[in-house]
C-alpha positions as CSV (number, residue, x, y, z in Angstrom):
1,X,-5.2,-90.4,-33.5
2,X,-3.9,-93.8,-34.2
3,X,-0.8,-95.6,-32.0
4,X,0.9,-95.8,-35.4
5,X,0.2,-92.1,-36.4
6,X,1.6,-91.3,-32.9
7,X,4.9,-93.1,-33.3
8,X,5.7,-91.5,-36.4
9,X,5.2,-88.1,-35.5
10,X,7.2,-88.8,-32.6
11,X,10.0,-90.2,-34.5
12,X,9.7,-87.6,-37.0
13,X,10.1,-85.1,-34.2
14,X,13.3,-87.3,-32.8
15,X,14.8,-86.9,-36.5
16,X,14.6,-83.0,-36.6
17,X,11.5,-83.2,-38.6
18,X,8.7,-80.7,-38.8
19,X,5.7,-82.5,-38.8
20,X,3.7,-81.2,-35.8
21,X,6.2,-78.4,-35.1
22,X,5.2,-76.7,-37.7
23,X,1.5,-75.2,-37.1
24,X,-1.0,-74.2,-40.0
25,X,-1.4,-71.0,-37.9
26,X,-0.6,-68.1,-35.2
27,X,-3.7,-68.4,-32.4
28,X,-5.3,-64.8,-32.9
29,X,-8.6,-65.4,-31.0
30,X,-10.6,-62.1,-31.1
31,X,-14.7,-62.2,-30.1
32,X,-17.5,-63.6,-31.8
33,X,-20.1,-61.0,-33.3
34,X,-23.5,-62.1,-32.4
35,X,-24.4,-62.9,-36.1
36,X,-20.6,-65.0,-36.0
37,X,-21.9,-66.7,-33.0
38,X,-25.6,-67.1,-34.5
39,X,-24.2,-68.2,-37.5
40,X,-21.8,-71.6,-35.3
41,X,-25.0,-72.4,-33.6
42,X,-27.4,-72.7,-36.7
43,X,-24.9,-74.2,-39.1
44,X,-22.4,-75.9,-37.3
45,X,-24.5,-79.3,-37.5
46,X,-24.9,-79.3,-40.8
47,X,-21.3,-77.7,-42.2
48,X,-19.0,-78.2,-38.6
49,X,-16.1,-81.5,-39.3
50,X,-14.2,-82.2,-35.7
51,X,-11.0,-83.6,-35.7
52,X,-12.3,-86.5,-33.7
53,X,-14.4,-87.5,-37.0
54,X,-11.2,-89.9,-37.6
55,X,-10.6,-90.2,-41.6
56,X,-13.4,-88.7,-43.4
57,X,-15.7,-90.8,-46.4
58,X,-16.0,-87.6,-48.6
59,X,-19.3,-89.2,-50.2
60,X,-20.8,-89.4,-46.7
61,X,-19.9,-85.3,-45.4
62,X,-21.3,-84.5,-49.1
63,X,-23.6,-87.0,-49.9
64,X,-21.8,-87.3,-53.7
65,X,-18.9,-88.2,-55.0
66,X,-17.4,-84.7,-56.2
67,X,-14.1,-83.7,-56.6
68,X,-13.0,-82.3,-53.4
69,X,-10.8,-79.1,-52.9
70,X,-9.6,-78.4,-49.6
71,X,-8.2,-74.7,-48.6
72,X,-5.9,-74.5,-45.3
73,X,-6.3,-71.2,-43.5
74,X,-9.3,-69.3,-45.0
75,X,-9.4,-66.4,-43.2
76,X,-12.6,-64.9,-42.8
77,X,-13.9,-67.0,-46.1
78,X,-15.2,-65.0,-48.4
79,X,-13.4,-65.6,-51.1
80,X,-13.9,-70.1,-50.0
81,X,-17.2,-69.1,-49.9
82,X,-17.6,-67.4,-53.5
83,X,-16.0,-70.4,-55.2
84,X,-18.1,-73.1,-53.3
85,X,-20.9,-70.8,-54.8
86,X,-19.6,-70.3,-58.9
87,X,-18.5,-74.2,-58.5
88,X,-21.7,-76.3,-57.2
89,X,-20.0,-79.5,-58.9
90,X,-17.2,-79.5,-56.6
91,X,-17.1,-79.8,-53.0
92,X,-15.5,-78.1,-50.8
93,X,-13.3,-78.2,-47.2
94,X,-12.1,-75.4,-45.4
95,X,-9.6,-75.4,-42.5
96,X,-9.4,-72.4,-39.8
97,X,-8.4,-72.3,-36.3
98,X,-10.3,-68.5,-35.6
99,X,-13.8,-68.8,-34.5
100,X,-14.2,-65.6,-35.7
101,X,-13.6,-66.5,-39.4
102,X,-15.5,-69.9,-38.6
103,X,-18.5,-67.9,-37.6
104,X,-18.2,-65.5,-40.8
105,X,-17.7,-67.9,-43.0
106,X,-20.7,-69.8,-42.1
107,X,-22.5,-66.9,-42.2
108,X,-21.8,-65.6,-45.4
109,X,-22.4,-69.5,-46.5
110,X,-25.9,-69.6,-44.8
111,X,-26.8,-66.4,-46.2
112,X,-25.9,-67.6,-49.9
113,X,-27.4,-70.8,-50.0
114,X,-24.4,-72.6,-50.3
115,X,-24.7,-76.3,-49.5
116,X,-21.3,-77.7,-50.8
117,X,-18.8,-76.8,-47.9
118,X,-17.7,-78.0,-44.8
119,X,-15.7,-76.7,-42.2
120,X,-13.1,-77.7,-39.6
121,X,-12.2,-75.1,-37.0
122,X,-8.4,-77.0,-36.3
123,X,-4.9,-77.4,-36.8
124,X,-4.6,-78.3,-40.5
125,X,-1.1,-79.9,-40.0
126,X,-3.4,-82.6,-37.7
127,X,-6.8,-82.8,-40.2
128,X,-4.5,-83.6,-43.1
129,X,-2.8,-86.5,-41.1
130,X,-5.7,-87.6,-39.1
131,X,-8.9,-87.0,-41.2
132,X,-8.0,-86.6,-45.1
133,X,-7.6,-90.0,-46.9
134,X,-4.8,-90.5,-48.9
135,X,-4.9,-89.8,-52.6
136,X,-8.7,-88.2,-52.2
137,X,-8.1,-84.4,-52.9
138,X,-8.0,-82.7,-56.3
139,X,-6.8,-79.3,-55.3
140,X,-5.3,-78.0,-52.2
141,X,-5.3,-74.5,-51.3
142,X,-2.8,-72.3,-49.6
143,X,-3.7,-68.6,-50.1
144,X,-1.7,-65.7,-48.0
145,X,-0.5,-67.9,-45.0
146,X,1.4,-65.9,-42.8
147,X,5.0,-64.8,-44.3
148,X,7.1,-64.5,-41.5
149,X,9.5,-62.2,-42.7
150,X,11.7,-61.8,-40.6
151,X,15.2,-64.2,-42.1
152,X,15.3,-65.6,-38.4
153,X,11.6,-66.8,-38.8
154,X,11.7,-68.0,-42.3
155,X,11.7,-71.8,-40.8
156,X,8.2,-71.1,-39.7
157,X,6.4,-71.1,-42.4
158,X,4.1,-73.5,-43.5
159,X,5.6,-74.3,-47.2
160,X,8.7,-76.4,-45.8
161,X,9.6,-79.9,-47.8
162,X,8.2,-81.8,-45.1
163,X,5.0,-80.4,-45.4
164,X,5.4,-80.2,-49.4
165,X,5.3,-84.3,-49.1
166,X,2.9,-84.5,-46.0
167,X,0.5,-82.8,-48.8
168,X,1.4,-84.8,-51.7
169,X,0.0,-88.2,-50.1
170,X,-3.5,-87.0,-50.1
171,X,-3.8,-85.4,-53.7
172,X,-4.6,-87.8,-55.9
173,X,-2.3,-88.0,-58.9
174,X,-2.9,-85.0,-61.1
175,X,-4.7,-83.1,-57.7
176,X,-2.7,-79.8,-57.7
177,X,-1.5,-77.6,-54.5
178,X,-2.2,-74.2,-55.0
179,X,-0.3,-71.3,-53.6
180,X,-0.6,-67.3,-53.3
181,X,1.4,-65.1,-51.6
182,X,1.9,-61.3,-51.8
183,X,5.6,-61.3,-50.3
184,X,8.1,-62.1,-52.9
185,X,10.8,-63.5,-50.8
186,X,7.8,-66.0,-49.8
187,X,7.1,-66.8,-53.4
188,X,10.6,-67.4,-54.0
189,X,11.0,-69.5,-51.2
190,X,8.0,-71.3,-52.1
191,X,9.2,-71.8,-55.5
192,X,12.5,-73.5,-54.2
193,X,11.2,-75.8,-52.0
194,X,8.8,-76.7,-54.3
195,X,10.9,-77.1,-56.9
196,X,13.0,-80.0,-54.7
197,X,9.8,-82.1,-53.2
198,X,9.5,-84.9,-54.9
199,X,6.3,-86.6,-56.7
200,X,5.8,-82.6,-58.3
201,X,5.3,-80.8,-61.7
202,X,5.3,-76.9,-61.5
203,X,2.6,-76.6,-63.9
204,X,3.9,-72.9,-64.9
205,X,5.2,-72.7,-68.8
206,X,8.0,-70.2,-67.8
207,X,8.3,-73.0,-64.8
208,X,8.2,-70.2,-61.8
209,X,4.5,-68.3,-61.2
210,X,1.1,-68.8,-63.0
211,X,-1.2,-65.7,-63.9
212,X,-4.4,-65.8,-61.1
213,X,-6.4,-68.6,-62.2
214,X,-10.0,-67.3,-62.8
215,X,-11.6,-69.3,-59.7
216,X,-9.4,-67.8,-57.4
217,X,-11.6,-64.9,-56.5
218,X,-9.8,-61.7,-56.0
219,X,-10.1,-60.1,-52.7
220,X,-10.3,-56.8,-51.1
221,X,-7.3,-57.6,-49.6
222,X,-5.4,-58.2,-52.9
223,X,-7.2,-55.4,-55.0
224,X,-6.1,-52.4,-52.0
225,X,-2.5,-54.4,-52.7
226,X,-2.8,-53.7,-56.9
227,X,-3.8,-50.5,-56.8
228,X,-0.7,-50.2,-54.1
229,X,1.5,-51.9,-56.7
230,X,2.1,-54.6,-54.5
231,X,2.6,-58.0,-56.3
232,X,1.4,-61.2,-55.8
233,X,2.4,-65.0,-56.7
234,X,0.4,-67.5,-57.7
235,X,2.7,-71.4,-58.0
236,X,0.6,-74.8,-58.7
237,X,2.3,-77.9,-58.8
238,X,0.7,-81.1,-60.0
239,X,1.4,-84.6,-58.4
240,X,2.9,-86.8,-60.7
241,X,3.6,-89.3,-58.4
């Protein structure tokens, strides 16, 4: 990290700011299976970004000059991997602190041939500031971060207006940041602070929730929820500036 990057988290920190205080997860390390683990040591050199990479050149990782979309948390990947798969035009980043997921991930990827995706297994809040050039992202992807429920932990989650403008700087104008959650409250709360960060156009027509886009793959997760009549919430907002 640079001396300048330093300084303003730290002075960000000294305002009452979020920056680094907020975290793009909660550490859950469970074990590697062996094909997880198999899976790091075969494809890590080919599909593994480190944080000490600096600021990425997206046609040198990809070797084009495709859109980029880049999805914080991805769980376990299956659904990152699916759309790296139906999109082979675009390319694809994928940010998860588990090694667990890593490992799954890659191994689903290996086992599908896809060649457009690379990983980081790191704090998001620090790749976007560190590694993503401004201005370089089409689409950035939040799907079911953690909703901390609880009204006493409701400053802990990830969508807060200082991270709303951290991730306007590196879509480019017209990139859109794309959001699902299956707790309402979250949704709402989304909405709100999205609604107030500047340099942002809810791309909604009722100017709330959009229907699930078709290349956001449904998951288990979310089908067991329908069939539960849970809800969920997709928002996408669209930098205009």
């Amino acid at each position: 990290m640079s001396e300048s990057s330093k300084l303003t988290i730290e002075q960000a920190e000294q305002d009452g700011k979020y920056m680094r205080r907020i975290r793009s997860f909660v550490k859950r390390e469970g074990r590697l299976t062996k094909g997880q683990a198999a899976s790091i040591e075969k494809c890590w050199p080919t599909m593994g970004l480190t944080h000490d990479m600096g600021m990425l050149n997206f046609e040198e990782v990809f070797g084009n000059n495709n859109d980029v979309v880049l999805e914080i948390g991805f769980g376990m990947g299956k659904s990152l991997v699916e759309m790296a798969k139906n999109n082979p035009h675009l390319n694809y980043i994928g940010i998860e602190v588990h090694k667990p997921g890593v490992g799954a991930c890659l191994m689903d990827a290996d086992a599908q041939g896809v060649t457009n995706l690379r990983l980081f297994e790191h704090d998001a809040v620090e790749i976007l500031a560190d590694c993503i050039p401004n201005g370089s992202l089409a689409t950035l992807q939040l799907f079911f971060p953690d909703p901390w429920h609880k009204k006493r932990h409701h400053k802990r989650r990830i969508v807060q207006l200082e991270f709303a403008e951290s991730l306007r700087s590196k879509l480019r104008i017209g990139g859109v940041f794309h959001m699902a959650t299956d707790w309402e409250n979250y949704a709402e709360h989304m909405l709100e602070v999205m609604s107030q960060a500047p340099g942002y156009e809810n791309t909604s027509a009722t100017n709330d929730y959009v229907p699930r886009p078709d290349h956001r793959p449904l998951t288990k997760f979310e089908q067991r929820g329908h069939r539960l009549g849970h809800g969920v919430w997709d928002l996408m907002f669209k930098r205009t500036a």
